[in-house]
Structure formats: structure tokens, C-alpha cells
N, C-alpha and C positions, 0 to 999 in steps of 0.2 A: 719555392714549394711550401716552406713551412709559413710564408704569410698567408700563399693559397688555402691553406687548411686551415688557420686561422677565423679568414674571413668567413670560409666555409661555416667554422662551426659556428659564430657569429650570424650567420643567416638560419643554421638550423634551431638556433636559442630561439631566435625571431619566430621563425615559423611556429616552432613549437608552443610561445605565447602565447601567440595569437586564436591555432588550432584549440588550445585551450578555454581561452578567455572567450573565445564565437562560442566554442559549443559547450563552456558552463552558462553563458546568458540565454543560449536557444533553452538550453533545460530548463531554468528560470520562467523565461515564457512561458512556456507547455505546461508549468507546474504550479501558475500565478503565485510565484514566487517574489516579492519585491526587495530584491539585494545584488543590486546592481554597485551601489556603493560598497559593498564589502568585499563584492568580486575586484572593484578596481582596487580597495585598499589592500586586498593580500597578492595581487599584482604588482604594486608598487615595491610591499615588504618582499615580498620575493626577486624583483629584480636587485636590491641591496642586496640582501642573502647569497645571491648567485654570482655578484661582479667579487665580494669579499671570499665569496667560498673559492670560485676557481682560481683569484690571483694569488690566495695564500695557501691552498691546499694543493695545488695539480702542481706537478711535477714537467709533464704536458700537455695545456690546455688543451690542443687543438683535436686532442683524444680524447678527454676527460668532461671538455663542456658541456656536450649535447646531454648526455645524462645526466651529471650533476646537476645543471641549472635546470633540470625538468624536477629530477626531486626535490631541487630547492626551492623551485614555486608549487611545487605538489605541498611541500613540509609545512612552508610558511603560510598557503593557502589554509590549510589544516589548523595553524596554530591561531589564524584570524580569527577563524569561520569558530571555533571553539571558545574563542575567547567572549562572542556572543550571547553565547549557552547561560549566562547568570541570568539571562532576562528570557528568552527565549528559546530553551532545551531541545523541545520534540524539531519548531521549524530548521533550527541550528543542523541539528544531524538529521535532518532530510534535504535540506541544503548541500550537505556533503554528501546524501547517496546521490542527487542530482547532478553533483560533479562526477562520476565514479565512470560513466559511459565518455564523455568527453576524454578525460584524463588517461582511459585506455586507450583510444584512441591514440591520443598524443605519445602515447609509450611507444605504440606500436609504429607510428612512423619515423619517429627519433633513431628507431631501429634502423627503418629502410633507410633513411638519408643519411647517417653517419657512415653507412656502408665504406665508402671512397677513403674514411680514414683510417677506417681498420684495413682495409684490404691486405689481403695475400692470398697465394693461391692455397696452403693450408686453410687459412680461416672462413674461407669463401663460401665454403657450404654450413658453415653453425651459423654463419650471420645470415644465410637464407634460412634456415631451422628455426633462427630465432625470431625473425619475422613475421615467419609461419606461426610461429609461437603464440605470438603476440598480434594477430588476428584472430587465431581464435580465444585469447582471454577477452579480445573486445565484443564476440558472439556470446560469452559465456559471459559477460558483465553486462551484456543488453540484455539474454534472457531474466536474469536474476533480476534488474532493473525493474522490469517489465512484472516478474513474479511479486515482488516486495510490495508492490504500489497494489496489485490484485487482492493482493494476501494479506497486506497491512500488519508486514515484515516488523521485526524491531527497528526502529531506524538507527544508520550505521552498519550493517551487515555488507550490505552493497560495497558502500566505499571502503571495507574493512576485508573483505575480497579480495579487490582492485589494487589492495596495495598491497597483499602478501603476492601477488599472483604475480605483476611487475614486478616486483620486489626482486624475485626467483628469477626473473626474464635477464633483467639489468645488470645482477651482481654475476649473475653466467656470463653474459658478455665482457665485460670488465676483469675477469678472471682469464677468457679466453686468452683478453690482450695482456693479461700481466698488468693491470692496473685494479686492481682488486683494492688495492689497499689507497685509494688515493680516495679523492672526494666521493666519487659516483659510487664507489664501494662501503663508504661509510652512509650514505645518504642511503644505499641501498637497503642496507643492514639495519638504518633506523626504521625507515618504511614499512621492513618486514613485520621486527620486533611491535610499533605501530598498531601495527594492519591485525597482528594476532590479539593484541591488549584489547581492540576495540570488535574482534568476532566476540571472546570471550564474554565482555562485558554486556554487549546486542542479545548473543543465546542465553545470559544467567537472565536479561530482562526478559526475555520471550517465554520462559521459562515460570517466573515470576507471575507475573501478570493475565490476566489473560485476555482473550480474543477480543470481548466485547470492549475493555476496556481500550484495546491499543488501538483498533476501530476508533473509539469517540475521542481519544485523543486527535487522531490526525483529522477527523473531520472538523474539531474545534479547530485547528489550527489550520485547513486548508480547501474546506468543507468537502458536498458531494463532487466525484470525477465519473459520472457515464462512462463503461468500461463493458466490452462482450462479457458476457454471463462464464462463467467459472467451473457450472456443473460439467460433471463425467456425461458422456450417451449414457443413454437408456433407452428399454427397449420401446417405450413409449414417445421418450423427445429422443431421435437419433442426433438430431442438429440443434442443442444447445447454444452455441457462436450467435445464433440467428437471436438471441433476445437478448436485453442487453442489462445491467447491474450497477448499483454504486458501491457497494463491496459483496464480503461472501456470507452476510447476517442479513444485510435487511432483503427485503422480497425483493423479485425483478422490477425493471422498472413497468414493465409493461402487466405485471402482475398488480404493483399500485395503481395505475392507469383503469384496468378492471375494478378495484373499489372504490373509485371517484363515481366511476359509470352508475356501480351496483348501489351505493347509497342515491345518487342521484335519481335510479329508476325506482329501489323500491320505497326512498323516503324514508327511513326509519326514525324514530322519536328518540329510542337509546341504542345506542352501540356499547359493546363489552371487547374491547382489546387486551389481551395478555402479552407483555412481551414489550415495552415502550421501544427500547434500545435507543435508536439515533432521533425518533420520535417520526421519521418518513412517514410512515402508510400513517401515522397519526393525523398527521397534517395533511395526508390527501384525503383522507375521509373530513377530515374537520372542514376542508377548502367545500364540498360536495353538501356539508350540513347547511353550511354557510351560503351556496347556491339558492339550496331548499330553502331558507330562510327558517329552519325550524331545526331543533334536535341537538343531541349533546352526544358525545363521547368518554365512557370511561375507558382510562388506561393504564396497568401498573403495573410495574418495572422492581423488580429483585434485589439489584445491586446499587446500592446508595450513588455511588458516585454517575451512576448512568442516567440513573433519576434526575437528579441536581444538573446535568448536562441538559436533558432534554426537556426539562422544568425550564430554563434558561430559555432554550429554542421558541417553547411556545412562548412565555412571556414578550419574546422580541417578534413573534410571527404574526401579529396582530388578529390571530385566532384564540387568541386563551380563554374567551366567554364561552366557547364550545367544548372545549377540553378541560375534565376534572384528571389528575394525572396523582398517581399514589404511587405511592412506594410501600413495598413487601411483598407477602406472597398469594399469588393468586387464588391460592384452593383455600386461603384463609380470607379475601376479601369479603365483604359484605355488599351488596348490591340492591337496592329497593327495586320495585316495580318489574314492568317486562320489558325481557329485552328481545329486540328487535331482532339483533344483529351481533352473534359473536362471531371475533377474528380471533382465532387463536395459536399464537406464533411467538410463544417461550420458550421452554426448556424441550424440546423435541418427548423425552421419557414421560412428562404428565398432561401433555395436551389432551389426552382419552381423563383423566380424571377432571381435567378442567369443564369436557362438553357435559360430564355426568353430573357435575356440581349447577352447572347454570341450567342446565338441562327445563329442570321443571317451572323456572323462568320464562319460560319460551313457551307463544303458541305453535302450531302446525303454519302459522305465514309465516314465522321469523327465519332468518336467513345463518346456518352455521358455517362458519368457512376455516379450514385447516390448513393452515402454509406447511411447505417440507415434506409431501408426503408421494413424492416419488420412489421407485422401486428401489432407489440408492438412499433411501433413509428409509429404513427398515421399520422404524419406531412408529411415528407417526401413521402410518398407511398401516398398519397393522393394526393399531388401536382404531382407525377408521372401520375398518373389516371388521373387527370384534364390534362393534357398536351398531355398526347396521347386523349382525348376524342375532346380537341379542334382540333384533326387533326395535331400538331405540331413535335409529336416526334412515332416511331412505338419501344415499347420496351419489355423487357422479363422481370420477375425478378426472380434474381436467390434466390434458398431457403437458404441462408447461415443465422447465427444465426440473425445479424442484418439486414439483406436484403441487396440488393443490384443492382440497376437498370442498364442493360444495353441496349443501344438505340442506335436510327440514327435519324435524322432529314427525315421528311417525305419528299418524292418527292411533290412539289405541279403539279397535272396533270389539263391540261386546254383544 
């Protein structure tokens, strides 16, 4: 009996590898991720980790392996994948939120198949609880998963979760059985301790930093991902889902789509963009001037390091003869001649001073367009309404998730 449990947990170590190691490289795919080599090297360090840890730590292996040797290639996976981070930081800890789904997983069935070794008719119903358990932290580390990658999370929050959450699963169990104190109980306890060092650290960045920045971080490092659109309903778009996004800053994508069209249809000589960010609707307008064979875009961007990002972009987009791209601040740029065509899609609170500054730039043909200005962004749409109410601009807005204002400059009749 006791080689049958043995072997037992010997096949559930196996399984739980494997479970592992399939569904951190399917994450890897999905996420063009290329670290297929570091997956197999902290599988290797972890099976050392795991044969040293259970033959000198367990009292009884045949109880004690399937968890311990899951946190020991969880730990030592961890201690890999980090040791990366000197060259590669951001991809390093989104590597590790990419583990985070798989690796619940694997907790959670470690659970069900060790079953047979814990059994008794006492503990029979915690180990079905804790199963239960541990399906749902794998629902609640898929939504988070799923949240982070929309939201363009800190990286590390995810996997920083996943581990406090098993953490709690594993050391209950190992306690149930009175092996709390053996390997699986320490591993547990490191995980936890872990799991909390690395939220704290995730929230003080998130904290820190902000949107636009941790946005162009991850696109530099894994560029744009197509993803359903983000906004809340509104009474205008009831079904948001239906368009779709590369995060929650730049416009939709089918919002960009619209000003490829709209330079393409009305030709404009200059375009006025506020707002670079990741430099997108930049470069689809610049794609459309480029069509035209004719016309320039200016664009500029607040925040130095966002600049220097999207400075980069175009230089490599083989569009930079269209694109003049500045850094500072909008209501302070200087602009010659007429413009055609503003997009204006900065700071949500001055886009109504931005249309009043360029304003007298414009004839009655040029083209004013205002991102953000759905009933759920108060700002924007209400300096729309004040501008057409003062008689300055006559405009529409279109129902897309985040609104979207299009205008003319009012004839003044005398």
C-alpha cells in the first residue's frame, strides 16, 4: 500500500508538471511571448528543488509530494523567471502573470488527485471544499487575468494573487492532515509571504505611475492586442462588446478606421492632433495622408516619456515625412496656416479650450472631431454642448462606445 501511494504521488508530481508547463507555453502563445527556453529551464531547476526537498524534508512523502513539488516548481519557476528581470523587467513580470492561470489550475487539481491519500471519512468533505476551493481561485485568476491585460494592470498583480490565494488552499490542507509543518507547509508559507511582497510592490507601482505610462510600457514590450471595447452601456451605445479596442486610452479601433476614411474623403493639407499617446490614430491618419499622396500631420503629446515612445514608432513606421510630432502642451503650441482637420483627444478637462484656441484657424470646410465624449465622460460632451450653444461650432455625435463629436465651425451670418 505504501509503494501504491508512492507511485501514486509520483504520477500526480508528473501530472502536475506537465498541466503546468502545457498551459504556461499555451499562455506564451496567446501572448507572443518567446520564452519557451526559460519555461524549460525553471522546470528542470524545479524538478532538482522538488526530488531534494521531498527526500530530505517529508517525513511522508507519499502525503507531502504532490504539494510540495507543485510549490517547488511554482518557487523555483518564480526564482527563474525573476532572475531575467536585469534585462527585461516589464516582459519578465507579465511572463509571470501569464503563468498565474495555468498554475491555478494545476493547484486546483493537485487537490482532486491527492484525494486517495489523504482520505478518511473525517476529512472527506474539506478535501471536497477545498477543491471547490480551488476552482473557484482558478475563475477568479482567469477574470483578473483577463482584467489586467484590458486594464494594463501593474505587472505581477495577477501572479501575486495566485499565490497568496493557493497559498491559503495548500497550507489548509496540510494542516487538515497534520503535516503542516513538513515541506508543503513551508513552501506554503513561502508562497504566501511571496504572493503578498509582490501585490504590495504591483499596487505602490500602480500607484506611482500612471495609465498612459504603463499602457506604453506594455505596448513597447508586446505591442497592440485587439480586445472587445471596455466602455460601461450607455444610453446611446447600449452594446459596447460589439467594437472592439487596443486598450482603454487610445480610440476604438473602428473609431480609427473612421479617420483613415475621413482624411481619405476630405483630403486635408494639415491635420492638428492633440493627444499622441501610443501614436495609433497617428499613424492611421498619416497611412490615409500617405494614400492622398499629399498633407502633413501635427501632433503633441504632454508627457516626455510618451513622446520619446511614439517619436520611436514613427521614426520606425516608415511614415515620419508626414508626421511633425512635439512635445508639450497643447494650448501652448504654436501652429501656422489652416487647419483642416482637428482631432482632439488629450486631457479629457481642456479639449473645449483646445477647439477655442485653433478655432479661428479653421474655415466653415474644416473638419473638428472630439474623442471621449459619451454620456459616461461628462467632460468632453459637455464642452461639446457649450460650444455649439455659444454659436461656435454646429456638430453631431456619433453613438460609438466613447462618443465621438463631429463638427464645422459655424458660418458667422451678419
Amino acid at each position: 500500500m505504501q509503494s501504491f501511494a508512492t507511485l501514486f504521488a509520483v504520477g500526480v508530481y508528473a501530472a502536475a508538471v506537465i498541466i503546468l508547463v502545457v498551459g504556461l507555453l499555451g499562455q506564451l502563445r496567446s501572448r507572443r511571448i518567446h520564452a519557451a527556453a526559460s519555461a524549460i529551464l525553471a522546470t528542470g531547476a524545479a524538478t532538482a528543488i522538488s526530488v531534494i526537498a521531498v527526500i530530505t524534508a517529508s517525513h511522508s512523502p507519499s502525503q507531502t509530494a504532490p504539494g510540495a513539488i507543485f510549490y517547488s516548481v511554482l518557487l523555483a519557476s518564480t526564482l527563474v523567471l525573476l532572475g531575467s528581470m536585469w534585462r527585461q523587467r516589464a516582459a519578465t513580470m507579465t511572463l509571470l502573470d501569464a503563468a498565474a492561470v495555468p498554475a491555478a489550475w494545476t493547484s486546483a487539481v493537485l487537490t482532486l488527485a491527492s484525494m486517495p491519500l489523504y482520505w478518511s471519512t473525517s476529512a472527506g468533505l474539506w478535501q471536497s471544499l477545498s477543491f471547490s476551493a480551488g476552482l473557484m481561485i482558478v475563475m477568479h485568476i482567469a477574470r483578473e487575468s483577463d482584467a489586467a491585460k484590458r486594464y494594463q494592470r501593474p505587472a505581477g498583480i495577477v501572479f501575486a494573487q495566485m499565490l497568496v490565494l493557493t497559498a491559503v488552499v495548500q497550507f489548509a490542507i496540510a494542516t487538515l492532515h497534520g503535516v503542516a509543518r513538513s515541506s508543503i507547509g513551508f513552501a506554503a508559507g513561502v508562497a504566501f509571504v511571496a504572493g503578498l511582497t509582490m501585490l504590495a510592490v504591483s499596487l505602490n507601482r500602480m500607484r506611482s505611475e500612471s495609465e498612459e505610462r504603463r499602457i506604453v510600457g506594455h505596448v513597447s514590450a508586446f505591442g497592440e492586442q485587439v480586445q472587445p471595447e471596455y466602455s460601461p452601456p450607455s444610453a446611446e451605445c447600449p452594446d459596447p462588446q460589439r467594437w472592439s479596442m487596443y486598450d482603454s486610452m487610445t480610440a476604438e479601433v473602428e473609431v480609427l478606421d473612421f479617420l483613415y476614411s475621413l482624411v481619405r474623403t476630405v483630403k486635408p493639407r494639415l491635420i492638428v492632433e492633440t493627444g499622441t499617446f501610443t501614436g495609433v490614430s497617428t499613424l492611421r491618419m498619416a497611412e490615409a495622408l500617405r494614400d492622398n499622396n499629399d498633407g502633413k500631420i501635427i501632433t503633441v503629446e504632454y508627457d516626455p516619456k510618451v513622446y520619446a515612445a511614439a517619436q520611436e514608432r514613427f521614426t520606425a513606421s516608415g511614415l515620419a515625412r508626414y508626421i511633425d510630432c512635439r512635445n508639450g502642451s497643447s494650448l501652448e503650441m504654436i501652429v501656422d496656416g489652416t487647419i483642416d482637420l482637428l482631432f482632439s483627444d488629450s486631457d479629457p478637462k481642456i479639449r473645449g479650450d483646445e477647439v477655442r484656441k485653433f478655432l479661428p484657424q479653421m474655415s466653415s470646410n474644416s473638419v473638428v472631431l472630439m474623442h471621449d465624449a459619451a454620456t459616461v465622460y461628462p467632460h468632453v460632451r459637455e464642452s461639446a454642448l457649450r460650444l455649439e450653444r455659444e454659436g461656435l461650432i454646429s456638430m453631431v455625435l456619433l453613438p460609438t462606445p466613447r462618443g465621438l463629436v463631429v463638427g464645422q465651425k459655424k458660418i458667422q451670418i451678419t
